[in-house]
N, CA, C and O atoms as a GROMACS GRO file, in nm:
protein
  260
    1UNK      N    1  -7.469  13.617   2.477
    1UNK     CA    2  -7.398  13.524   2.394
    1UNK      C    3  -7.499  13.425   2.337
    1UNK      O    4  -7.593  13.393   2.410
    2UNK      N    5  -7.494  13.388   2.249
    2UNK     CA    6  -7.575  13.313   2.117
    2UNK      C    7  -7.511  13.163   2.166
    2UNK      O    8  -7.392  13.132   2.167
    3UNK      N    9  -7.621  13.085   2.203
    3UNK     CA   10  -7.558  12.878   2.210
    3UNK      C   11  -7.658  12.825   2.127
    3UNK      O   12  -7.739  12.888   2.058
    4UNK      N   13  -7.642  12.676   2.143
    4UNK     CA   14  -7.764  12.632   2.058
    4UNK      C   15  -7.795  12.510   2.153
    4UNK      O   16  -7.709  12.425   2.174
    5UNK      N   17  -7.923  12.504   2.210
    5UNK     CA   18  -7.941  12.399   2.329
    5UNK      C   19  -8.023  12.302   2.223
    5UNK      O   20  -8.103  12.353   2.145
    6UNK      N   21  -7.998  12.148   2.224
    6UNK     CA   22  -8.071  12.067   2.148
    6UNK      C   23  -8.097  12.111   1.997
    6UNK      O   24  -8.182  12.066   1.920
    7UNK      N   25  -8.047  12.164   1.984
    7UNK     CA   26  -8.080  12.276   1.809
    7UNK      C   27  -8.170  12.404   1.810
    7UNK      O   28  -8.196  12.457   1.702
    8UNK      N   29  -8.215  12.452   1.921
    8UNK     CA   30  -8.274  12.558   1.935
    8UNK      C   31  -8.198  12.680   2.012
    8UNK      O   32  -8.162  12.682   2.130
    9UNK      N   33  -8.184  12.773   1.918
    9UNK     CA   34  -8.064  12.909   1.984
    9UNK      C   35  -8.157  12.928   2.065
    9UNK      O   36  -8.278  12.907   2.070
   10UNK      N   37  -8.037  12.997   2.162
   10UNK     CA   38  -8.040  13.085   2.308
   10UNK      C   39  -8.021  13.197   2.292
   10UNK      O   40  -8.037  13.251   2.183
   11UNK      N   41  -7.984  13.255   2.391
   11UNK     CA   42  -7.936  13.376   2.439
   11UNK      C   43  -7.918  13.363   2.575
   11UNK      O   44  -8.019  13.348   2.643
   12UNK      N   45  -7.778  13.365   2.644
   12UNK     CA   46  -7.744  13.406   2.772
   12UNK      C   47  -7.651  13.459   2.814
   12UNK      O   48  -7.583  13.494   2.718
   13UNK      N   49  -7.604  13.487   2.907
   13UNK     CA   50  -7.478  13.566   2.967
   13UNK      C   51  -7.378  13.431   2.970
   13UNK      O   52  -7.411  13.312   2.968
   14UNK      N   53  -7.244  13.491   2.975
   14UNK     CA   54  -7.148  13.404   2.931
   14UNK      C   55  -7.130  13.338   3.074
   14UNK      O   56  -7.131  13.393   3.184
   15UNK      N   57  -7.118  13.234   3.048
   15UNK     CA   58  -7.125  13.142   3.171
   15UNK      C   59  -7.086  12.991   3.165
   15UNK      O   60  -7.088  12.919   3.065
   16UNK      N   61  -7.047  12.953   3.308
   16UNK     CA   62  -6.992  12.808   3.282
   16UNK      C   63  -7.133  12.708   3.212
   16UNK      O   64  -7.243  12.749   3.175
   17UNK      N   65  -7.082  12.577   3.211
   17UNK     CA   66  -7.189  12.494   3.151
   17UNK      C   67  -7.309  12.476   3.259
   17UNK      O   68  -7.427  12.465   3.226
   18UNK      N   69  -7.251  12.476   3.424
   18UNK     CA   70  -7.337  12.426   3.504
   18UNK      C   71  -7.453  12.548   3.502
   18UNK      O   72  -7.572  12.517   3.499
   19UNK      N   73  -7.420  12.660   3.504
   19UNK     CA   74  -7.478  12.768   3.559
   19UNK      C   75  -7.554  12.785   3.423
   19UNK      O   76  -7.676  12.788   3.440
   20UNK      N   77  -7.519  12.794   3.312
   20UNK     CA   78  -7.637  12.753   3.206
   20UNK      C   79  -7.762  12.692   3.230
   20UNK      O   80  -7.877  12.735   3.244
   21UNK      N   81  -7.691  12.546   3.231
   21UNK     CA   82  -7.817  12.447   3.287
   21UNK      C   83  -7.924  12.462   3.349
   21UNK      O   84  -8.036  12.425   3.314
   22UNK      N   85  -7.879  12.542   3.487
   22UNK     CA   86  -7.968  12.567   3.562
   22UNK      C   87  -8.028  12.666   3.508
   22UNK      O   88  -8.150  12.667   3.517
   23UNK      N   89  -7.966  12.770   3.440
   23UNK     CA   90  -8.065  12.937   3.409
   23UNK      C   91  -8.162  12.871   3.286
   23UNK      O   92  -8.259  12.937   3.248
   24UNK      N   93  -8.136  12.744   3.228
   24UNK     CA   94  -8.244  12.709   3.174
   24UNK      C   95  -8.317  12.574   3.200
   24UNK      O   96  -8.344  12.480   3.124
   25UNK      N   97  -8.334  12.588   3.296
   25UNK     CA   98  -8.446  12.459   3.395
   25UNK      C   99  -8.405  12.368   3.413
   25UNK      O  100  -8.489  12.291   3.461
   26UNK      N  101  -8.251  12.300   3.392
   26UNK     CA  102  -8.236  12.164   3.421
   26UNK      C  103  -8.181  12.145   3.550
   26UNK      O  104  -8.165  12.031   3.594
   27UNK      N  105  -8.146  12.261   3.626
   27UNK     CA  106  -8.084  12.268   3.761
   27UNK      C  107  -8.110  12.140   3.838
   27UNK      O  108  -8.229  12.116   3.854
   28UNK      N  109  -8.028  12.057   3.887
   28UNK     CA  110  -8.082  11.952   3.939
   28UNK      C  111  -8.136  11.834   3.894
   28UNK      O  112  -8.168  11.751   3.980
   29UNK      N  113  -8.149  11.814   3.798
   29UNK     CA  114  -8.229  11.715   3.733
   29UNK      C  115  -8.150  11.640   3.619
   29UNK      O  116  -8.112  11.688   3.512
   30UNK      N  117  -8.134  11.517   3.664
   30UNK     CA  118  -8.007  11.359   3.611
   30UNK      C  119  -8.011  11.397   3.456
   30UNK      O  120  -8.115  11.372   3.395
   31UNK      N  121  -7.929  11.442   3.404
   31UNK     CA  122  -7.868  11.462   3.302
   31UNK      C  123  -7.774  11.397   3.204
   31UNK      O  124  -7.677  11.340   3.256
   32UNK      N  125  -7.781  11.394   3.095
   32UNK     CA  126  -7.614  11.396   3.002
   32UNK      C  127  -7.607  11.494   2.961
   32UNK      O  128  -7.709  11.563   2.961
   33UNK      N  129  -7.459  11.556   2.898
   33UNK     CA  130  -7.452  11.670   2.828
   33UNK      C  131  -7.335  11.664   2.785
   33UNK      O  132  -7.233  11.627   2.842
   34UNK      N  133  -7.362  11.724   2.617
   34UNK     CA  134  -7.286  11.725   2.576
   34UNK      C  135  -7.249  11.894   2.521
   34UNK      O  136  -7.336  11.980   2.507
   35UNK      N  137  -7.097  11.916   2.495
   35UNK     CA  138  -7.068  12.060   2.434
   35UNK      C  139  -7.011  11.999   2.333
   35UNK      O  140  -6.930  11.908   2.346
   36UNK      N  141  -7.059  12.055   2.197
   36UNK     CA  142  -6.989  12.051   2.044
   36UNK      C  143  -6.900  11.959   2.022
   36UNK      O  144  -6.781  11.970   1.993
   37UNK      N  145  -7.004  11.818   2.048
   37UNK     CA  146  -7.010  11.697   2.045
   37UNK      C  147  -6.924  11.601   2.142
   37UNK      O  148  -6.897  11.482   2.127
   38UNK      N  149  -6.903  11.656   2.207
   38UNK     CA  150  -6.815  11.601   2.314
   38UNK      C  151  -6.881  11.570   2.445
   38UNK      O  152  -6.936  11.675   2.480
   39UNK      N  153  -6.897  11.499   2.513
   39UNK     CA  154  -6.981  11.417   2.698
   39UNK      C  155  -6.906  11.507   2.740
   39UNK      O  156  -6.800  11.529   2.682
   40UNK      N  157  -6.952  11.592   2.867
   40UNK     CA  158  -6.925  11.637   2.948
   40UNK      C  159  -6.972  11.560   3.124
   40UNK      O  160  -7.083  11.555   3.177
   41UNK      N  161  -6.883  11.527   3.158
   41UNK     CA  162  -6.951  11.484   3.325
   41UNK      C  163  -7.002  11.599   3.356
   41UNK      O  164  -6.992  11.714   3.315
   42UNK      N  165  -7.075  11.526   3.465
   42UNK     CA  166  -7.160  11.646   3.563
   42UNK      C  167  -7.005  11.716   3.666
   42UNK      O  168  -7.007  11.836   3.694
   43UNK      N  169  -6.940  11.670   3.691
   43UNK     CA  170  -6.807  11.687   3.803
   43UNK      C  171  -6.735  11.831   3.712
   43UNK      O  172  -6.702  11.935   3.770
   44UNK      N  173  -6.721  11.807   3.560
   44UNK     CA  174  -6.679  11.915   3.476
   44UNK      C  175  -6.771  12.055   3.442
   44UNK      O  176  -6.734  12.162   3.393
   45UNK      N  177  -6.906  12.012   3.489
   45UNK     CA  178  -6.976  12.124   3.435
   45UNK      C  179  -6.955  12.259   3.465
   45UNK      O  180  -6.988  12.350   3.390
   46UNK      N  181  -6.883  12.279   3.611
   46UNK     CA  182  -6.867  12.440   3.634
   46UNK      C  183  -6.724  12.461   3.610
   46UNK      O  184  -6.664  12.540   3.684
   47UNK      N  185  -6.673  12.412   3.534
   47UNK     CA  186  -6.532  12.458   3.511
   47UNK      C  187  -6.558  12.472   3.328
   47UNK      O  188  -6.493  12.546   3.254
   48UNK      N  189  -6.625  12.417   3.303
   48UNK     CA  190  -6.639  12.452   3.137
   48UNK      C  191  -6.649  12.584   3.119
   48UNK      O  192  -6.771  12.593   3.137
   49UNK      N  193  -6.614  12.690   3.097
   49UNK     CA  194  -6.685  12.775   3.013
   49UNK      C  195  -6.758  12.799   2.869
   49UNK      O  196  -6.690  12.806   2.766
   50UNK      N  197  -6.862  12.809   2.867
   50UNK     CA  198  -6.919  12.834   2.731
   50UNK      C  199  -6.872  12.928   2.619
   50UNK      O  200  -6.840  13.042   2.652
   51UNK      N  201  -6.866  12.888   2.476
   51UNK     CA  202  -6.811  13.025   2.392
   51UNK      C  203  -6.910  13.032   2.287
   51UNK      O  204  -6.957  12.928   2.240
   52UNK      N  205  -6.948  13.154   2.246
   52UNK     CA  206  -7.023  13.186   2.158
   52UNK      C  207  -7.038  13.082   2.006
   52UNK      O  208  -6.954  13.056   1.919
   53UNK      N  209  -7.169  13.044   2.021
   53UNK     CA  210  -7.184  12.912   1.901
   53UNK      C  211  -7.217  12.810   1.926
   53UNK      O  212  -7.280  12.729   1.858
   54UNK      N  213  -7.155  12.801   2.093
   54UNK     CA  214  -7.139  12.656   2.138
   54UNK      C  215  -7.268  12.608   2.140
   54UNK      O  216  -7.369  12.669   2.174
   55UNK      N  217  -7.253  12.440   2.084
   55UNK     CA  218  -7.376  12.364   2.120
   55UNK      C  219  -7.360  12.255   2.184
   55UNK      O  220  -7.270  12.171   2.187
   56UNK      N  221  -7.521  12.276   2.268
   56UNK     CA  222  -7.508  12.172   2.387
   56UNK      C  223  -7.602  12.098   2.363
   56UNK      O  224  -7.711  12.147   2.333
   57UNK      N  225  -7.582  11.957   2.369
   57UNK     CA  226  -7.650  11.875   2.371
   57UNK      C  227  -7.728  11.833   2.529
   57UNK      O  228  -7.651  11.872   2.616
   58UNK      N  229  -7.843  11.771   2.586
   58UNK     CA  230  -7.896  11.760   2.676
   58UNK      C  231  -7.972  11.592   2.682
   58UNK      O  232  -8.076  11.561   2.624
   59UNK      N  233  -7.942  11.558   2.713
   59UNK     CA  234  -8.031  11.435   2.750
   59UNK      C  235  -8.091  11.377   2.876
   59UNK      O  236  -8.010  11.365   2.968
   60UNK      N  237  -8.217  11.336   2.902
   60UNK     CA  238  -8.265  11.316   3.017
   60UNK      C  239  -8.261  11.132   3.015
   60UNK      O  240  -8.202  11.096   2.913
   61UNK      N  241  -8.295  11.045   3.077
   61UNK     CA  242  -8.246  10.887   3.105
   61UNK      C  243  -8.412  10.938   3.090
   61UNK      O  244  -8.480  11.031   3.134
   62UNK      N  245  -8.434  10.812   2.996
   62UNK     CA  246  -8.599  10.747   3.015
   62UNK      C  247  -8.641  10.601   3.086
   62UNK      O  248  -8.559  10.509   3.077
   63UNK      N  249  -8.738  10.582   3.142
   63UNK     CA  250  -8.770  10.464   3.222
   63UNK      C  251  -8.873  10.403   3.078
   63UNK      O  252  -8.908  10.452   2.971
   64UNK      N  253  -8.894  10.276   3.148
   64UNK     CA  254  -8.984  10.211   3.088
   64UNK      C  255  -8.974  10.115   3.042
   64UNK      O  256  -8.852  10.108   3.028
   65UNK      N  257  -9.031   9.989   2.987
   65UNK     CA  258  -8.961   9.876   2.935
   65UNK      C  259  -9.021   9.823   2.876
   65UNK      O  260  -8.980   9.722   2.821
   0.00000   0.00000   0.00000
C-alpha cells in the first residue's frame, strides 16, 4: 500500500498507524502524528488503520532555547 510519510511516499503492508511507525524507525521514540491532517494520540495509534494515500504527518519535540 502507497502512504506518504512527511511528503515522501512509502510502500508498506496495510497496517495500523502504530505498527507503521515502528516498521519505519520511530518505534518508541516521543512523537506527534498526524493522519490526513488530523492529531492522532499515541493511545489511538493501534486502532487506526491506514488506507491507501494516507498521509502521515510525524513530528519529533525539539529542545533548546
Amino acid at each position: 500500500m502507497r502512504i506518504f510519510v512527511n511528503g515522501d511516499q512509502r510502500e508498506i503492508e496495510p497496517e495500523s498507524l502504530a505498527v507503521a511507525l515502528s516498521a519505519l524507525g520511530y518505534g518508541g521514540k516521543k512523537i506527534a502524528t498526524a493522519v490526513n491532517g488530523r492529531f492522532v494520540a499515541a493511545a489511538a495509534r493501534p486502532a487506526l488503520k491506514l488506507a491507501e494515500g494516507d498521509k502521515i504527518e510525524v513530528v519529533a519535540p525539539m529542545q533548546g532555547g
